[in-house]
C-alpha positions in Angstrom: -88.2 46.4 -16.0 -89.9 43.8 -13.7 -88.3 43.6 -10.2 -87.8 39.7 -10.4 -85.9 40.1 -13.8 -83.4 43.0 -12.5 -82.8 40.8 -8.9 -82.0 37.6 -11.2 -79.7 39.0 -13.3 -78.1 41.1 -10.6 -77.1 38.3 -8.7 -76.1 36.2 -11.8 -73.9 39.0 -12.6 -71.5 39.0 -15.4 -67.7 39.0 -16.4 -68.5 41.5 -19.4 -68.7 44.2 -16.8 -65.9 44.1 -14.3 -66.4 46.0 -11.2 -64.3 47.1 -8.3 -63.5 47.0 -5.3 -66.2 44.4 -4.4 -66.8 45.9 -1.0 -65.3 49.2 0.4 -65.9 50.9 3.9 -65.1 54.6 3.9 -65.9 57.3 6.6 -68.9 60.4 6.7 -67.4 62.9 4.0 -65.2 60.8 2.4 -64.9 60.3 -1.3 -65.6 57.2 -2.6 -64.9 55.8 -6.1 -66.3 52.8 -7.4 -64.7 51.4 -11.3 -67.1 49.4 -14.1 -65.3 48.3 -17.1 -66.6 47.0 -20.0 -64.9 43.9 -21.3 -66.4 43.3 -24.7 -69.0 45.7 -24.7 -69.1 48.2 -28.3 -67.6 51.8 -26.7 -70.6 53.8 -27.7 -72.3 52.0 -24.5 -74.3 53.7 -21.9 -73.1 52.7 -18.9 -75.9 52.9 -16.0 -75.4 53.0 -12.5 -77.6 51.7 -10.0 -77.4 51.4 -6.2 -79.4 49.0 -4.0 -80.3 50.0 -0.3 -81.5 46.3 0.9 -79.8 43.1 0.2 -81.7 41.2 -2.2 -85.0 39.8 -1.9 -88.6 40.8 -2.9 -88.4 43.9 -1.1 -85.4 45.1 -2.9 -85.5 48.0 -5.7 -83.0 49.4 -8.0 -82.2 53.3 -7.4 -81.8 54.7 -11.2 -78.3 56.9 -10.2 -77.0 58.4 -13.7 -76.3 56.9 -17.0 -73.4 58.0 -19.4 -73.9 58.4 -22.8 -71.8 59.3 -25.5 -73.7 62.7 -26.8 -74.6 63.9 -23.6 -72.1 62.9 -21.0 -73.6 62.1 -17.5 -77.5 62.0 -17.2 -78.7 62.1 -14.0 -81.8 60.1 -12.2 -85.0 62.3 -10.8 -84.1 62.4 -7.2 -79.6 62.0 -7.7 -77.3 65.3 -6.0 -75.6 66.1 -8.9 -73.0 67.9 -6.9 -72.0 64.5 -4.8 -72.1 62.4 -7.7 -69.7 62.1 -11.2 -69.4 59.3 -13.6 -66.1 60.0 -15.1 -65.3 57.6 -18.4 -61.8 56.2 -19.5 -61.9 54.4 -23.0 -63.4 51.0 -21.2 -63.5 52.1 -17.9 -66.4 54.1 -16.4 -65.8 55.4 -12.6 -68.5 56.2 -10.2 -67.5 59.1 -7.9 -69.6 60.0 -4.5 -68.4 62.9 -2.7 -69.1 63.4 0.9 -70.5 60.3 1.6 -73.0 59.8 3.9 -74.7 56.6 6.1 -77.4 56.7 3.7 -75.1 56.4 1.2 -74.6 52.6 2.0 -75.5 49.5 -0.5 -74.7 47.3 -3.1 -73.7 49.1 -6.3 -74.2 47.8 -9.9 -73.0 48.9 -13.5 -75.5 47.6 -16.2 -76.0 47.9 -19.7 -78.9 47.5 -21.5 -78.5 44.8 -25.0 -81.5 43.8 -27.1 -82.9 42.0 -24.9 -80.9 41.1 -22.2 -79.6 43.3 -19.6 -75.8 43.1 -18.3 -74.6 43.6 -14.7 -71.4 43.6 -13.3 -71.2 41.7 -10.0 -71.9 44.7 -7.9 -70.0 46.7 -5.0 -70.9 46.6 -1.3 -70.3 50.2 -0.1 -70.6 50.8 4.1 -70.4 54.4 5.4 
C-alpha cells in the first residue's frame, strides 16, 4: 500500500468502523483495551490492527500489529509480542488487548479493513503510556 494512500484514508476515517475510546492514558504495566466494531461490514471480515508511532505526515508509517480472520484466529505481524498482545472478537466487535504496556507502546491506533478496492479505517485511538 502506498504511504500517501494509507495517511489519506486514515485521517478521512470512517463510521463503518467505530472505534473506542478515542484517546486513553494508562500507566507502565497496565492493560489496555482498545474496541473496533464493524457497522455494516459482512462478519467473515478480517479485522487488521495497526498502530502509528508519529502523528501524521510524510514521515509517518503504519505498524502491521495482527489481523483476525475467521479460519485462523489472530495472525500476528513479523516483529508483534504475541504474549502482550490479543485481538479478542465479539459478533461485530473486535477488541485489541496490550498487556503490560510500555512508553513505547504510545500512538495512534487504527482498525482497517481491506474491500475491493478501497480500504476502511475507523477514526483511530490515541494511546499515551
Amino acid at each position: 500500500w502506498s504511504l500517501p494512500f494509507l495517511l489519506l484514508a486514515a485521517l478521512r476515517g470512517s463510521s463503518v468502523l467505530l472505534q473506542t475510546p478515542a484517546s486513553t492514558t494508562a500507566q507502565t504495566n497496565q492493560t489496555v483495551m482498545l474496541s473496533c466494531e464493524a457497522k455494516t461490514s459482512p462478519t467473515n471480515s478480517r479485522i487488521y490492527w495497526l498502530r502509528q508511532r508519529l502523528a501524521p505526515s510524510a514521515n509517518s508509517h503504519f505498524e502491521f500489529l495482527a489481523f483476525w480472520d475467521l479460519t485462523r484466529g489472530t495472525v500476528y505481524g513479523e516483529e508483534v509480542g504475541q504474549e502482550r498482545l490479543t485481538v479478542l472478537r465479539d459478533s461485530s466487535r473486535y477488541t485489541l488487548s496490550l498487556q503490560s504496556v510500555k512508553p513505547s507502546d504510545s500512538g495512534v491506533y487504527f482498525c482497517m479493513t481491506v474491500g475491493n478496492p478501497d480500504l476502511t479505517f475507523g477514526k483511530g485511538t490515541q494511546l499515551s503510556v
